[in-house]
Structures are given as C-alpha cells and as structure tokens.
C-alpha positions, 0 to 999 in steps of 0.5 A, spaced: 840 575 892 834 575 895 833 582 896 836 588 894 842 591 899 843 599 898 850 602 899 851 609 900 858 608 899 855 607 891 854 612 888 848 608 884 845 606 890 844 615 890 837 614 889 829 612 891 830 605 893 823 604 895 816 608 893 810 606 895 804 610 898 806 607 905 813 610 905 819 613 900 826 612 902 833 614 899 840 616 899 841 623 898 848 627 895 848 634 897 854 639 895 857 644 900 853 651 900 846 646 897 840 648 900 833 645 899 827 649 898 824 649 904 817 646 905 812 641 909 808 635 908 800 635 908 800 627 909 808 626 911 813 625 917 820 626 914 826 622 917 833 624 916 840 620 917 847 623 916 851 618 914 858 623 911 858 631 911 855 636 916 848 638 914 844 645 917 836 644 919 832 649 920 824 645 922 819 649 925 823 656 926 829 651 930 837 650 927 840 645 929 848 642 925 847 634 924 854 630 923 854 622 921 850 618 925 845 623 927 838 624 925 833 628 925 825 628 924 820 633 921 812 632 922 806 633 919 806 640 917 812 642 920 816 647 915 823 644 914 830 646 910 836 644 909 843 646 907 850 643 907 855 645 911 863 645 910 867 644 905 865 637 904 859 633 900 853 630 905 850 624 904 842 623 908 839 617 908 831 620 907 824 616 908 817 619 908 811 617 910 806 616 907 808 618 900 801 621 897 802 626 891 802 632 892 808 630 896 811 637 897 808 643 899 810 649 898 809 656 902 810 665 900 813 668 904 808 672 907 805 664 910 800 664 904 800 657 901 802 656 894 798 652 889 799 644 890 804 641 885 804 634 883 811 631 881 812 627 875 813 620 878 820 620 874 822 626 880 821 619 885 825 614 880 818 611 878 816 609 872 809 609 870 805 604 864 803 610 860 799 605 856 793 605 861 789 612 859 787 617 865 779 615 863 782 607 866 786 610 871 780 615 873 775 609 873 779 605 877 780 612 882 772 611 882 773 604 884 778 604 889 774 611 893 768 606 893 772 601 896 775 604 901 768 607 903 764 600 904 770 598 908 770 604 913 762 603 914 764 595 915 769 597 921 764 603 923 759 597 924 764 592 928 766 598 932 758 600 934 757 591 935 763 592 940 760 592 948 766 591 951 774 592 948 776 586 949 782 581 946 776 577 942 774 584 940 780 588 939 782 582 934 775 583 930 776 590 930 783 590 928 781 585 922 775 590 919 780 596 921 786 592 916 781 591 910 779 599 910 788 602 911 789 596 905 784 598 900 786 606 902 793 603 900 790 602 894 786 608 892 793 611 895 797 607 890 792 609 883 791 617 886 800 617 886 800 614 879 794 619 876 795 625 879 802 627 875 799 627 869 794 630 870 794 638 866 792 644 870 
C-alpha cells in the first residue's frame, strides 16, 4: 500500500496517526462519564469530530453536546474540557495544530497558570533515538535558532526592496517567506525531541 489508511472502527488504529511540529492527529476512545482535564494551548487550534457517541464541550465558558458527524473547534488559548455523555463509549477524531512541547497547558482555579509540562514523546506514540545526548540535541537547538534568525532577516529584506505588491513580488516574498516557516519547522522538530527529556 502506498500510504497508510486509518480506520476508527479498528480498535489499532486508536491511536496518534501523525505527529509532527505542524500538526498531531488521532483517533481518540472515551468511556461513558470520562472527562478530560480541562486546559488551553499556547501555539495550538484543537479540531474535534464525533465519529460515535455523545460528547459535552465546554470551550470558552460555552456547553455545547456533539453527536456523529459534528465537530467542534477550540482556538488558541481557548480553555476546552470534555466529558462523554450517555451510556456508550465516543469515539473522536482530534488534530492540533502546530504540536509544539509544551502542548498542554494547564490552569489553577483561581485563573493563575500552572508550571508548563512537558510530556514524554511516548504520551504522543513517538519514539525518540536516545542515542543522540541532549548536549547534540541542545547544539543543534543553537543551530536550528540561528537559521531561523538568518532566514527572518533574509525575508525582512526582500520585504523592505519590495515597492510595490505585486504577482512578481508576491512570489519572491512568499519564496523568502517558505525558506524562514521551513527552518522554523525545523527548530520546532529539535525543540519537540529535546524538551521532554529535560529534568527540572
């Protein structure tokens, strides 16, 4: 097969499917009465899509009951909880996008932030090459940062040469503009695999 093809019906396929710095997706089983912690994302807009079962969401002091086929969103710092409903399991498909650690943050009730946490990639169904040590990863970390910096002044300057915008302009920006979101996928991609394992 040339590409994989998920199917929530399969109780294998329960799982992260793809986890990247640009976006996590999976399938997600809850049982009846379960209720997630609620929380927000700094970076990440979370989509939500009933497949079976009845789940309550409650995002931004607003409750709402989703069935199959509806779906939900909850931006960027949008607090979000979710609790099954009925007397039968649900089943979600879930994305975040971007998925940059920490990718959950959490709230006291008295609306103060707690500390970030940084979950183990195992969390996400992502296996990490231990054999590379943090001081390899942190040099790259140093790396990737310096590129992304270089590239962002290399668009800042195509942005300031730019008279006027226009269909040959807007495709030299967009090109110097790529090159800088690409190498910020890749500092993202070092950052996600060093900050788990970090001990505080």
């Amino acid at each position: 097969m040339g590409f994989p093809v998920y199917d929530f019906r399969n109780p294998e396929h329960i799982t992260n499917m793809l986890v990247t710095p640009q976006i996590r997706s999976r399938f997600l089983r809850m049982e009846p009465g379960t209720e997630a912690q609620g929380h927000t994302h700094d970076l990440g807009h979370e989509i939500f899509l009933i497949l079976s079962g009845r789940c309550e969401f409650t995002i931004d002091g607003e409750t709402e009951v989703l069935g199959p086929g509806q779906l939900c969103v909850a931006l960027v710092d949008q607090w979000h909880q979710v609790r099954v409903v009925g007397d039968e399991p649900m089943i979600m498909y879930l994305s975040v996008t971007p998925h940059v650690q920490p990718t959950h943050t959490f709230w006291n009730e008295d609306g103060t932030r707690q500390p970030s946490r940084f979950a183990p990639s195992s969390s996400y169904d992502v296996e990490v090459d231990e054999s590379v040590d943090e001081k390899e990863l942190l040099a790259r970390l140093a790396n990737a940062s310096g590129t992304v910096a270089e590239a962002a002044r290399q668009a800042s300057e195509v942005i300031d040469e730019t008279a006027a915008f226009a269909a040959g302009t807007r495709e030299t920006i967009w090109e110097a503009l790529r090159e800088l979101h690409t190498r910020l996928a890749r500092l993202d991609d070092v950052w996600n695999e060093l900050a788990p394992r970090a001990n505080d």
